[in-house]
Residue, then its C-alpha position, 0 to 999 in steps of 0.5 A: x729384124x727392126x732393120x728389115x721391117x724399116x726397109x719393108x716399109x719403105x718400099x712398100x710406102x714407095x710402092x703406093x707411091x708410084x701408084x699414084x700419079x700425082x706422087x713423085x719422088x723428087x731431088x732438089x740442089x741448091x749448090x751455094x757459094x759454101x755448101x750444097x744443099x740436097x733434099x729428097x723427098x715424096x712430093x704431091x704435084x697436084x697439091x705441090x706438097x711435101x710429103x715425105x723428106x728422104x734425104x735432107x743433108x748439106x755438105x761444106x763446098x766452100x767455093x767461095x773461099x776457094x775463087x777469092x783466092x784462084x783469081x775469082x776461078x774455081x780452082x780443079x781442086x774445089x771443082x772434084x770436091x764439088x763434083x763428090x758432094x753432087x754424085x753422093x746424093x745422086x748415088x744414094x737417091x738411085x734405090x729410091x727411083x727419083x723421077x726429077x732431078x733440079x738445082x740452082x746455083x747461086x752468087x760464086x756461080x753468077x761472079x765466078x770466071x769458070x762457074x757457068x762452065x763448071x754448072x755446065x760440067x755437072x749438067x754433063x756428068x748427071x741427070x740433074x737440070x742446073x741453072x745459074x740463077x740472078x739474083x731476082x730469081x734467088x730472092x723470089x725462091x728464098x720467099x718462097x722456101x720460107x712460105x713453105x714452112x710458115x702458116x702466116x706470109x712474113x713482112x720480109x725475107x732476108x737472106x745471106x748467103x756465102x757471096x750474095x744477101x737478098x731482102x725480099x719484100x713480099x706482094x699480094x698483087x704481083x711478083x715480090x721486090x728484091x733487094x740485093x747485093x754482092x755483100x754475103x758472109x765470104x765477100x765481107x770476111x776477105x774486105x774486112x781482111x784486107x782493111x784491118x791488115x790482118x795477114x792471115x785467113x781470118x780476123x779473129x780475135x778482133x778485140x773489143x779496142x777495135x769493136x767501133x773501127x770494125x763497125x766502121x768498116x761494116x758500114x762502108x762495105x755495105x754502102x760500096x756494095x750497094x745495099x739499098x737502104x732506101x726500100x719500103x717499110x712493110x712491117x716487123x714480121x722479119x724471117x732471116x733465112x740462108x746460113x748465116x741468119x738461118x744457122x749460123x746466128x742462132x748457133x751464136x745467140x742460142x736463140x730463134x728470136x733475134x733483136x738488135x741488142x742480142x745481136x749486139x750483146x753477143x758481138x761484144x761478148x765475143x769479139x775477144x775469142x779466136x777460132x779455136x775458142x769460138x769452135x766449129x767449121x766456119x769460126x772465121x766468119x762467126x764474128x764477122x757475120x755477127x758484125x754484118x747482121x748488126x750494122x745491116x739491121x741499122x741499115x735497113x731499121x729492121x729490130x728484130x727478125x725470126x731464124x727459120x732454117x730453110x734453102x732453096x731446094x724446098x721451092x725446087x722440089x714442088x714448083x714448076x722450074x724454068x726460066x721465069x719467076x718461080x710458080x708461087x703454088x698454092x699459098x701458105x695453109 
């Protein structure tokens, strides 16, 4: 009975909704080098506010891990993986009548041989406006999604992701600065691979013996790749977004508030582990990524920085999406 009086109001919310023209029911993909991310919700257009999530849900896709290995192709198997993950959400957002499909994809999608083609497939196969975005535009929609869910505009946003990291440096004037780089989470973990001559898919356990050759090896990855260390100083106020300093640091550090010497502490403490005792779906990057955060953080001279979980589909859901800069709609309350 619980159950039906829950269905009862929802189509009745649903119903008022549509009522009003400034409510629309909106879906929003942010089909990532490792996962797809997928919101649907209730939006206000004239205020461009979320007002009710539907759905809010991710699914592994690790597309990344796929082309590095299939001469930077998207192999036929990660592509049927990638299609069921798109037709799910679309499939479980029908009862709920979405006017508006949008999505980006991002890094795997701009290197990757075949991913324009692929973005195109899906394009074809569903009701849903994908674009194959640069690098500028992730990072402006990586600003934006975290002005969404913060009450005062951060100093900086810092986002890495499966193939690509972005430093975003906000401007009350004009569009913000981003720096970026084809140094995310997947990209590193194959070149630390490869330069400590490990033979199979993961570097783990690294030992503490070789804390400071990994160290080494961090730096001149982001020093090949281009990380621009030569960038403005505008503030602490440092927001990490994207998988890997969103979720998956937080997850290590047992902690939202990140500093260099936590990150540092809980590189030490578990540089000995291997996959099973570091657990869960993306244990081989775990060390890596810890390694990554840090040696950047020197990089760029950043102390400390806030996780705040957020992706690209907030920005998608209430801004307007075409081929410019994304509309920065009303500002942060």
């Amino acid at each position: 009975m619980a159950f039906f009086h829950l269905i009862l109001l929802t189509i009745l919310y649903e119903t008022l909704a549509h009522g009003n023209p400034c409510i629309e029911t909106r879906g929003a993909f942010d089909i990532g080098s490792r996962r797809t991310k997928f919101q649907l919700a209730q939006v206000d257009i004239c205020k461009g506010e979320i007002r009710k999530v539907l759905i809010d849900e991710s699914t592994s896709v690790p597309y990344a891990d796929d082309a590095l290995h299939n001469d930077m192709k998207l192999s036929e198997k990660i592509q049927t993986t990638g299609i069921g993950a798109i037709r799910n959400y679309v499939n479980r957002s029908k009862p709920h009548r979405p006017k508006l499909f949008q999505g980006v994809a991002t890094s795997i999608f701009r290197n990757a041989k075949n991913g324009p083609q692929y973005i195109e497939m899906i394009q074809q196969r569903f009701p849903i406006k994908v674009k194959v975005i640069d690098q500028n535009f992730e990072g402006q929609l990586a600003l934006r999604s975290a002005e969404l869910l913060l009450s005062k505009k951060p100093d900086i946003v810092w986002d890495i992701g499966g193939g690509s990291m972005q430093v975003v440096y906000p401007s009350q004037k004009q569009l913000a600065k981003v720096s970026g780089c084809r140094c995310g989470s997947v990209e590193f973990h194959e070149y630390l691979l490869k330069k400590m001559g490990r033979t199979n898919q993961s570097i783990n356990p690294i030992k503490q013996e070789n804390i400071e050759k990994a160290r080494a090896f961090t730096q001149a990855f982001l020093k090949e790749r281009g990380l621009d260390t030569k960038l403005p100083q505008l503030g602490q106020d440092v927001v990490g977004i994207g998988g890997v300093l969103g979720k998956g640091i937080p997850e290590q550090t047992n902690t939202h508030s990140q500093t260099i010497e936590i990150i540092s502490k809980t590189l030490s403490n578990r540089i000995n582990l291997s996959n099973a005792e570091l657990g869960g779906k993306y244990a081989e990057t775990a060390i890596s990524n810890l390694l990554l955060v840090e040696q950047t953080m020197k990089a760029l001279k950043i102390s400390k920085f806030r996780s705040l979980e957020a992706n690209l589909t907030g920005p998608l859901l209430v801004d307007s999406f075409n081929d410019k800069p994304v509309n920065r709609g009303p500002s942060p309350k």
